[in-house]
matplotlib code that plots the C-alpha trace (Angstrom):
import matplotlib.pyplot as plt

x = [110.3, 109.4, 108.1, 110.8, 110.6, 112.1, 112.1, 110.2, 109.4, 106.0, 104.1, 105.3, 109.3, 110.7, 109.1, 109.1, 106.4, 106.6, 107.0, 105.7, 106.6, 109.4, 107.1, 106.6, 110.4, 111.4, 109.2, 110.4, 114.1, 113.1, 111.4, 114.2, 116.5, 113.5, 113.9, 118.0, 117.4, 115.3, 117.5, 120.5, 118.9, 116.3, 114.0, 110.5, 109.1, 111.2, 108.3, 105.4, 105.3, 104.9, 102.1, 99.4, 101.5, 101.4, 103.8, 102.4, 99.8, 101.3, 101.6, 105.1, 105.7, 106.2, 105.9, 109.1, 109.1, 108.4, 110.9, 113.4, 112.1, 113.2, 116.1, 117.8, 116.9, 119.2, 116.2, 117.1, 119.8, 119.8, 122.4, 119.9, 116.4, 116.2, 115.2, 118.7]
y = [212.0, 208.4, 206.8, 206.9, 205.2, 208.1, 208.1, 210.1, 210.8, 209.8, 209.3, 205.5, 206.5, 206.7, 205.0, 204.5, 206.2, 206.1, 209.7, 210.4, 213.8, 216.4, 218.5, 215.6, 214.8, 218.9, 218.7, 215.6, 217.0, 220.3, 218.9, 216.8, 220.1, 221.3, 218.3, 218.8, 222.5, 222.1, 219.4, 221.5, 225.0, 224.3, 226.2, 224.9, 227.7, 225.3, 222.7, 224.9, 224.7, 221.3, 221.1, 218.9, 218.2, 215.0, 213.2, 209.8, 210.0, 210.3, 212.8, 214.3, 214.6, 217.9, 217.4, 218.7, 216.1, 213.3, 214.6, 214.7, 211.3, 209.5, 211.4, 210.4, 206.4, 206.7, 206.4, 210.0, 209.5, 212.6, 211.0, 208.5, 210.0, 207.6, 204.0, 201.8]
z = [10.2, 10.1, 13.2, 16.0, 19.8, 22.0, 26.4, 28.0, 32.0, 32.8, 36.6, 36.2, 34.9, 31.6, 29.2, 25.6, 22.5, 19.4, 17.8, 14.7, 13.8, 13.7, 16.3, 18.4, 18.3, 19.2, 21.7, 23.5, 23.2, 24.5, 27.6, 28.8, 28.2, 30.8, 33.1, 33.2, 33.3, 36.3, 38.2, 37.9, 38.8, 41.1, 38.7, 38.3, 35.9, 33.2, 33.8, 34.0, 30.0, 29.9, 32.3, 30.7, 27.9, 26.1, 23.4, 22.3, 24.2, 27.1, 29.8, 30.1, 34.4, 35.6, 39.1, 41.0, 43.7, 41.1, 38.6, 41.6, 43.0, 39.7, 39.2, 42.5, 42.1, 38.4, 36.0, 33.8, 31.6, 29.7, 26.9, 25.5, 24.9, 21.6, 22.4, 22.5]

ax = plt.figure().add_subplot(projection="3d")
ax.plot(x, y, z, "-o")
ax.set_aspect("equal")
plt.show()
């Protein structure tokens, strides 16, 4: 994998990180499957792996309420988790 810039959720929103490998890249697409899993079940065990998780550097959000904060004000679009 060459480098990619892929979305993620972090305490501040989504923002962008460059990705560097093929784990990096599953990981990223298997935590927003978490995100969306969560948001439409009501399940929070779907975050619990990615407690203290980071991608980039970053720290992937797994709070409920935060998830749920950014999610209602439009930020999560689960269509484009590559930088457009």
């Amino acid at each position: 994998l060459t480098m990619t810039r892929m979305r993620i959720l972090t305490g501040d929103g989504v923002e962008e990180i460059d990705v560097t490998t093929d784990d990096e890249a599953r990981r990223v697409g298997t935590y927003w499957n978490a995100i969306q899993n969560y948001l439409g079940t009501g399940d929070v065990s779907v975050l619990d792996e990615f407690s203290n998780s980071k991608v980039g550097g970053q720290k992937l959000l797994t709070d409920p309420d935060e998830v749920e904060r950014w999610a209602m004000q439009g930020e999560l679009d689960f269509e484009d988790i590559y930088e457009g």
